[in-house]
N, C-alpha and C positions, 0 to 999 in steps of 0.2 A: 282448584285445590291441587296443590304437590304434597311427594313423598320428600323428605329428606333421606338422602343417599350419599354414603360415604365417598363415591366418586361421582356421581350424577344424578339427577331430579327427575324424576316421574314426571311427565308431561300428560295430562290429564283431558280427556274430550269427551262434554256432555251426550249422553245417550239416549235418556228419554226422562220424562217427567210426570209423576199422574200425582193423585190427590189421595191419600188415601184415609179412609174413614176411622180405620181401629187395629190394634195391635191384636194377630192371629188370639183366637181363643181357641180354648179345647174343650169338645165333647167326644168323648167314646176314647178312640185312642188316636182321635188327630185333632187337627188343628185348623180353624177356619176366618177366613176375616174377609169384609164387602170391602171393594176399589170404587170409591165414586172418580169419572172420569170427568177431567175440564173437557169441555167443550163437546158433549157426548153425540152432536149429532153431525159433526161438523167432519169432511172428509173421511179417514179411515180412522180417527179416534178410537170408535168403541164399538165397530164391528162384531159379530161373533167369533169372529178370524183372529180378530185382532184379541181380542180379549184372550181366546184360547193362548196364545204367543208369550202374550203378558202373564199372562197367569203362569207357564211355562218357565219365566226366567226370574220368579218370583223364587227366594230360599228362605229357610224359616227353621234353624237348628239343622240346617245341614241336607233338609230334603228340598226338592223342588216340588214347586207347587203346581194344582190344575184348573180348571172350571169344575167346580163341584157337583157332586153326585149325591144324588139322595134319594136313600134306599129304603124311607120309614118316615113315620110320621112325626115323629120325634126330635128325626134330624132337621126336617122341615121347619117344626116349628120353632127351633132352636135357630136355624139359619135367619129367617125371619127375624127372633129375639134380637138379633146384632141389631138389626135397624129399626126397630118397632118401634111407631112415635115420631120418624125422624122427618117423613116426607108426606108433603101433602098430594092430594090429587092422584092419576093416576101414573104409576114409575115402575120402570120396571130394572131387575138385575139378571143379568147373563146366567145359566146352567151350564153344564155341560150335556146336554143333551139336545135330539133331533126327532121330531117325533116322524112317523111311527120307528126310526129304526133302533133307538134305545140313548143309552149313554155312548158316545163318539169322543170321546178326552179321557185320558190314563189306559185304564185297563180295561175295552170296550166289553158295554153287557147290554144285555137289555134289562128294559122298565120293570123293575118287582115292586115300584110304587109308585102311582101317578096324585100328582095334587093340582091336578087342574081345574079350572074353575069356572062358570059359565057353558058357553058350547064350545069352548074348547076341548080335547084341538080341535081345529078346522082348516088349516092350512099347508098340513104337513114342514112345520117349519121348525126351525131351529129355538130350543125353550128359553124364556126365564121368568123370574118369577114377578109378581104382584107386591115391590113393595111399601107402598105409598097404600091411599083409601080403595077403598071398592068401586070398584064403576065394570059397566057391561058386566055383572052377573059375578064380575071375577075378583073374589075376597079378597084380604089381604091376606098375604102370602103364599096365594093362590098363582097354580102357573097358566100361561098362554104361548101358544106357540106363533112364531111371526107371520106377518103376511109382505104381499109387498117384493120389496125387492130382497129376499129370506139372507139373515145376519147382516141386515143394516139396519138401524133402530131410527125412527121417523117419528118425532114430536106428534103429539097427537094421534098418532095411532099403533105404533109400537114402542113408546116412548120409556127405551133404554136406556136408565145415565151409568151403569156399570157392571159389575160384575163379583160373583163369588167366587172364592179362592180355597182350596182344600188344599191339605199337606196329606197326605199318608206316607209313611215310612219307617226305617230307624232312625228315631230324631237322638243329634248329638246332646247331650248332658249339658247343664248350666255350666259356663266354664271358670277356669279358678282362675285368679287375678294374680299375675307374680306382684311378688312387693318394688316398689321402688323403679326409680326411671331405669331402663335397661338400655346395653347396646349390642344388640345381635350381627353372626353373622349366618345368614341361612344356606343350604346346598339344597337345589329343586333334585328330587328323585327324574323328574322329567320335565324338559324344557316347555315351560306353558305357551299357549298360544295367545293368551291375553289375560291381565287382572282387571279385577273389577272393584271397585269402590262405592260401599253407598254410603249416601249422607242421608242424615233424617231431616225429620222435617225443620227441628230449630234451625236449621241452616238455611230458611227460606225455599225449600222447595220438598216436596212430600216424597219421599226414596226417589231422589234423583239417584242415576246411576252413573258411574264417571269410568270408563273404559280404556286400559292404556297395554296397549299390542306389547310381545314380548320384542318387535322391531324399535319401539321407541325405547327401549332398556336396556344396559352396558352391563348384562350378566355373564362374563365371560366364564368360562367354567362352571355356570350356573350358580353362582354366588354372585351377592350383594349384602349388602348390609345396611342397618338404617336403625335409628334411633326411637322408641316409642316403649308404650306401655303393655304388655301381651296379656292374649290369653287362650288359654291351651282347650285343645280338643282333641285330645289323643295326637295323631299326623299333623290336623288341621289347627294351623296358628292364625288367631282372630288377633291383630293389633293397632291400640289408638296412637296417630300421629300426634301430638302432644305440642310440637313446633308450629304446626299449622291452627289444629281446632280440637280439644278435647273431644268432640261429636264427634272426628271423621276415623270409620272404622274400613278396614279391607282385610278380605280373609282370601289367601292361597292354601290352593291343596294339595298337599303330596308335599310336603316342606320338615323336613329333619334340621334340627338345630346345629351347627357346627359349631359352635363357643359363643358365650356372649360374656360378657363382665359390666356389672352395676356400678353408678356412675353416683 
């Protein structure tokens, strides 16, 4: 995928690939959605580690996302709802939590609510939950904590294909669509170190992330310009390339408009 650039083309380089199951939902005042991972047992796919990372560089209305915390019962059974029905046997998804020492991902706390299941814990390991059927004791949507080699998920006995995702934050407002094909010229407030590009899934691969360094970009004076359809969020301008793919969106931040004219 490229940008169209009034002097030069974005040159674009794959960053990573997962599957993902549902577009974030909201309970309470954030926002939550499960990652089924390809390949989930295979090298460092979907480690704990790894998961934490991913979940990290996940955005969702402007916040970044975490490995999820749940502080009630309510949240639980709600997290669970996302996938309930979906998987048979016994599955499990990533928390953000380590037992005994609490939630370890965002803003570290300890346990004010456990929903483990069985003799769990017993391992002192890193949690997640039950979301496939009941086996060893431990319900659905019931948590365990690893065994093993702790944050690496092992078919058959810790058998992790993903993980949950939390937003907490100020999430930015739906954004408003200008009319008509536009052609801008933008001025960065501060030279980026990289933009980032996601494609959804109709483009054959589930939020791949397409990555291109402020090195491979001819923004001299921190201007560039480029052709597409915008859409505003206050600072932050979200716009489809239109030349390339209707689907393909990228958002830069810290970007003040310097003129554009409708074409």
């Amino acid at each position: 995928m490229k940008l169209i650039n009034a002097s030069v083309a974005l040159i674009s380089s794959v960053f990573s690939c997962i599957t993902v199951a549902s577009t974030p939902i909201k309970f309470n005042d954030n926002y939550y959605e499960f990652i089924e991972v390809t390949a989930p047992y295979a090298g460092n796919n979907n480690t704990w580690h790894t998961a934490e990372l991913e979940a990290s560089q996940r955005v969702f209305k402007g916040v970044n996302g975490r490995l999820a915390i749940v502080d009630s019962q309510a949240e639980n059974d709600f997290l669970y709802g996302l996938v309930s029905g979906q998987y048979t046997g016994f599955q499990g998804a990533w928390l953000g939590g380590k037992y005994p020492e609490g939630w370890i991902t965002g803003n570290t706390s300890a346990f004010h609510y456990l929903g483990f299941g069985g003799s769990e814990p017993n391992n002192s390991g890193y949690v997640y939950m039950n979301i496939g059927e009941s086996s060893w004791g431990i319900g659905s949507g019931q948590w365990a904590d690893d065994s093993g080699v702790q944050g690496v998920p092992v078919d058959n006995v810790d058998p992790v294909i993903g993980y949950f995702v939390e937003y907490e934050g100020e999430f930015l407002p739906t954004p408003t669509k200008r009319a008509g094909l536009v052609s801008y010229v933008y001025q960065l407030d501060t030279l980026p170190t990289e933009f980032d590009f996601s494609i959804p899934e109709s483009n054959g691969c589930g939020s791949s992330i397409y990555r291109v360094k402020s090195s491979d970009v001819d923004i001299a004076n921190r201007k560039f310009a480029i052709v597409m359809q915008a859409f505003e969020y206050g600072n932050t301008l979200e716009f489809t390339d239109i030349d390339e793919c209707d689907y393909n969106r990228a958002i830069v931040s810290d970007v003040k408009v310097v003129k554009y004219s409708t074409q």
